[in-house]
N, C-alpha and C positions, 0 to 999 in steps of 0.2 A: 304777105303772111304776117309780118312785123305790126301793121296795123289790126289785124283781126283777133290777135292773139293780144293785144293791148288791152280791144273792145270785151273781150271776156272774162280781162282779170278785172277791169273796172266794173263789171257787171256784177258780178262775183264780188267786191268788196263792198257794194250798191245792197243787195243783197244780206250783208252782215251787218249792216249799219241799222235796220229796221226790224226793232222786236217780236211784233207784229209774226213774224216768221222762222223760222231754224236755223241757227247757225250751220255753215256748210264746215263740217269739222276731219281733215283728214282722219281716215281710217274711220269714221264715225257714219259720214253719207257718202262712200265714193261714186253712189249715182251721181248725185246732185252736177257736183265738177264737170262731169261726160255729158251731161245734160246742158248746160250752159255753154258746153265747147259746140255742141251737136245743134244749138238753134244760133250760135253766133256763125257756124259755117253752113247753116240752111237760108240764112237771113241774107248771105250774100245771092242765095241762090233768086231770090223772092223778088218782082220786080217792086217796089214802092213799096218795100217789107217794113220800115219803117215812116212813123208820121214824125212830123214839124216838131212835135212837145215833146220830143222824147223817148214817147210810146213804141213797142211796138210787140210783133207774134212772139210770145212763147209758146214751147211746147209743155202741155200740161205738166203740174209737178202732182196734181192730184186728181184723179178718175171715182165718179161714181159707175161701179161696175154693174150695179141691178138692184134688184130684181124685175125684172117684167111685172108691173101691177102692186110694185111694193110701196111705191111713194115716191120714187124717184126723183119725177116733177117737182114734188111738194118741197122735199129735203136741198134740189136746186136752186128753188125761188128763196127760201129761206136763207139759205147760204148765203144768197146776195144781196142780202140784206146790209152784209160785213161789207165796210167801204176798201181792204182789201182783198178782195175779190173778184177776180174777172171769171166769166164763165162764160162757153160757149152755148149762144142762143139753141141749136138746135144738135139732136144726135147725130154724131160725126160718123159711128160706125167704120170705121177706119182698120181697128182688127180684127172685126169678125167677117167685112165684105172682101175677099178678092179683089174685085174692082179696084176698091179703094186704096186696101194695103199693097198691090200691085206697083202701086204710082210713087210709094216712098213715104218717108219723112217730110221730103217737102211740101208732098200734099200736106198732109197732117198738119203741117204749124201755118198751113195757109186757110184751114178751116178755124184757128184758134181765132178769141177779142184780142186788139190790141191793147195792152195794159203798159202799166209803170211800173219797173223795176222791180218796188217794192211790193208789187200784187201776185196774188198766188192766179194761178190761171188753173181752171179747173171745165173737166166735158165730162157729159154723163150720156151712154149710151148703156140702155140696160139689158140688151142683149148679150153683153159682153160676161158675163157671170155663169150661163148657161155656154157658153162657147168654146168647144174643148181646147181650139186652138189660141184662142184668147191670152189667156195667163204666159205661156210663155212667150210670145210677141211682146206684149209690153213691160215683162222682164227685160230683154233684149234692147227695148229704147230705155228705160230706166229703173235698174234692181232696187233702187231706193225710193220710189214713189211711193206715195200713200193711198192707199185704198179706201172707197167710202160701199159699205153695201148695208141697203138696207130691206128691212124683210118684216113680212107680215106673217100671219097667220098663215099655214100651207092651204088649207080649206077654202078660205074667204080669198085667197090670189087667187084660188086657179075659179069661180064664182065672178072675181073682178075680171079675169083674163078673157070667158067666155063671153062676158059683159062688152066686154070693147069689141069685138068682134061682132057682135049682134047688132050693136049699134053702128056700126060701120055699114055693116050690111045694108042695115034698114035706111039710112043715109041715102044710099043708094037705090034705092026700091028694089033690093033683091033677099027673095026669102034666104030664109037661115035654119038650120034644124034645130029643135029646144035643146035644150044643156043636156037632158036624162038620156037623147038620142046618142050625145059623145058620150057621156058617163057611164051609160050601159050597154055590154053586149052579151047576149046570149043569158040574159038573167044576171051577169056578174060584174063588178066592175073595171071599165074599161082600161086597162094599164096602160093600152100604145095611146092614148089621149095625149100630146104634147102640150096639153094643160098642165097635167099632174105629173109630167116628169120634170118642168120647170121645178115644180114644190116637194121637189127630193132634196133639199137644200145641203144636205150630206156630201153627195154625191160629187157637186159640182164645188162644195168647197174643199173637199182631197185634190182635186183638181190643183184651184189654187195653192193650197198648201205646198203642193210638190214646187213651188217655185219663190213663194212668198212666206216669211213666218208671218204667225199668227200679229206679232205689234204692230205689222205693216195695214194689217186692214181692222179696220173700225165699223163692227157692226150698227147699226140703227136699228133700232125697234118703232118698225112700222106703223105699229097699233098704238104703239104709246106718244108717238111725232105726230098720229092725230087726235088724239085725246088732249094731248097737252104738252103741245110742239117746245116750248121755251127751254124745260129741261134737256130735252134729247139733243138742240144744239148747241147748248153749253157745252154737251161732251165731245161734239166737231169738231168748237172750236178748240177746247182743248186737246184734243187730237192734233188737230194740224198745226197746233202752237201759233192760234192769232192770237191777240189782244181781246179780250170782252171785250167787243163794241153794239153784240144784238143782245136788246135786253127783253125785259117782258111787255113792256110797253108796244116793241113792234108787231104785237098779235092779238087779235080781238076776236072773240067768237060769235058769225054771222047767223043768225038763228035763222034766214031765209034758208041759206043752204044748207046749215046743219052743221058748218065744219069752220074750221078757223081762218082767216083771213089775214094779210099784213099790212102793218101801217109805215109806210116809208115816207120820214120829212116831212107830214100830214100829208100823203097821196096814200089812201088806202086803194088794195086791188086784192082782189080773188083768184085763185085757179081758175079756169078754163071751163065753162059748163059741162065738158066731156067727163072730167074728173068730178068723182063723190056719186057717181050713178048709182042707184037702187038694181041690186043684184034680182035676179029671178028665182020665184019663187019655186024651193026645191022639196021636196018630200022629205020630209024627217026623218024616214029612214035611211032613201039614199043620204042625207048628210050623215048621219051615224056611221054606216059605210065608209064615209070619205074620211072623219073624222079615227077610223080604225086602221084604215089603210098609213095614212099618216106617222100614227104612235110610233111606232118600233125606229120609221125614218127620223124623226122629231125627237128619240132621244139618242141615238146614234150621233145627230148636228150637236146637240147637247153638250155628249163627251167631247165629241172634236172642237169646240171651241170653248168649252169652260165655264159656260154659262148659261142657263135656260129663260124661257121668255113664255109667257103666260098664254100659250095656244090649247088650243082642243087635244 
């Protein structure tokens, strides 16, 4: 016990020693402390939990929670651009599957990258925003983590959301029914669509609220991370209190695919051909519809977080 309780205060002063990051300040983050005790007694659990240099699993100090179709991806790749940063390659889905929450914490820090001390470890699973049990689960592993969600347009997600789906299908060689087929029923527009109840953004963030104040999570404007991404992660990183280390430089606008790209150490790379697809072409009035349906939710999110964002 003597040794593991050693490994966590050294961790813990590891930690304060690099700007980069938040100081762990009693009564300030008494997550953080519980956090660092809970992966130093998970790490014994983990076979080869640690490597040779040092490295090894944390459990995230920081989640991107969603949106489904909101940039997710985008806002991920960028982020690790920041040389403190580890992020897990793929979604972990950890609190929203049974399956997987089933299995514990130890699953969980055995899904994380191995990092250095001084690196923030960060998973993005963007189901997790829409998921009611969600918010308080990762309450429960740590009341002081920091939230990233980011959001688009309510109109243009759920247009992007039916878009991944179609093409999924078609992948497949299995037909798909056109978007107007989910969007309409009976002349009116579809409510039970589980597109459109994603983009009640209101809704799901009372959710969080009830567990999280508002400074813990750091909205992202969607539309604006792809117009002209450099800004919006200035404010990340000052969120998560890194150091400026991604500047403007690391993003260039690819005019084949329409959308921005990054340049890391001269290795430039793109998103995924999946990502930036051409939505289907919708009837102007059903989007006016979509766009009205919307309103009343859209300034609702509005009030609840204290600030609006330039949608339909």
């Amino acid at each position: 016990m003597a040794p593991l309780l050693l490994g966590a205060v050294m961790l813990v002063a590891q930690l304060q020693l690099v700007p980069s990051r938040p100081a762990v300040v009693p009564g300030n983050e008494p997550g953080q402390l519980e956090l660092v005790r809970k992966a130093a007694t998970l790490q014994e659990e983990i076979p080869d939990g640690a490597a040779p240099n040092g490295s090894a699993q944390q459990l995230p100090q920081t989640i991107i929670i969603g949106v489904r179709k909101g940039g997710t991806r985008a806002l991920l790749e960028m982020l690790s651009l920041h040389p403190d940063v580890a992020a897990a390659e793929n979604e972990v889905h950890f609190f929203d599957w049974e399956e997987h929450y089933s299995q514990g914490l130890g699953w969980y820090l055995s899904q994380m990258p191995f990092s250095a001390p001084h690196q923030l470890t960060v998973e993005k699973t963007p189901a997790y925003f829409t998921s009611p049990k969600v918010p308080e689960r990762v309450h429960g592993m740590n009341p002081a983590i920091r939230l990233l969600l980011i959001l688009r347009d309510p109109s243009e997600r759920v247009l992007s959301d039916y878009t991944q789906v179609f093409y999924n299908h078609v992948q497949k060689r299995k037909p798909y029914p056109s978007i107007e087929e989910f969007l309409v029923r009976d002349g009116r527009l579809n409510v039970d669509y589980k597109a459109l109840n994603r983009s009640l953004y209101h809704l799901h963030m009372e959710n969080w609220l009830r567990f999280f104040p508002l400074r813990r999570i750091h909205i992202v404007d969607g539309d604006r991370l792809i117009r002209d991404p450099f800004p919006e992660i200035q404010k990340v990183e000052r969120f998560l209190r890194l150091s400026p280390q991604i500047n403007a430089s690391n993003f260039y606008f690819n005019k084949t695919k329409g959308f921005y790209c990054l340049r890391d150490g001269g290795r430039d790379r793109c998103l995924h051909e999946s990502k930036g697809r051409a939505h289907p072409q919708v009837d102007p009035r059903l989007l006016n519809k979509l766009h009205e349906y919307f309103h009343e939710p859209n300034k609702k999110f509005f009030e609840l977080v204290g600030r609006t964002f330039d949608w339909h």
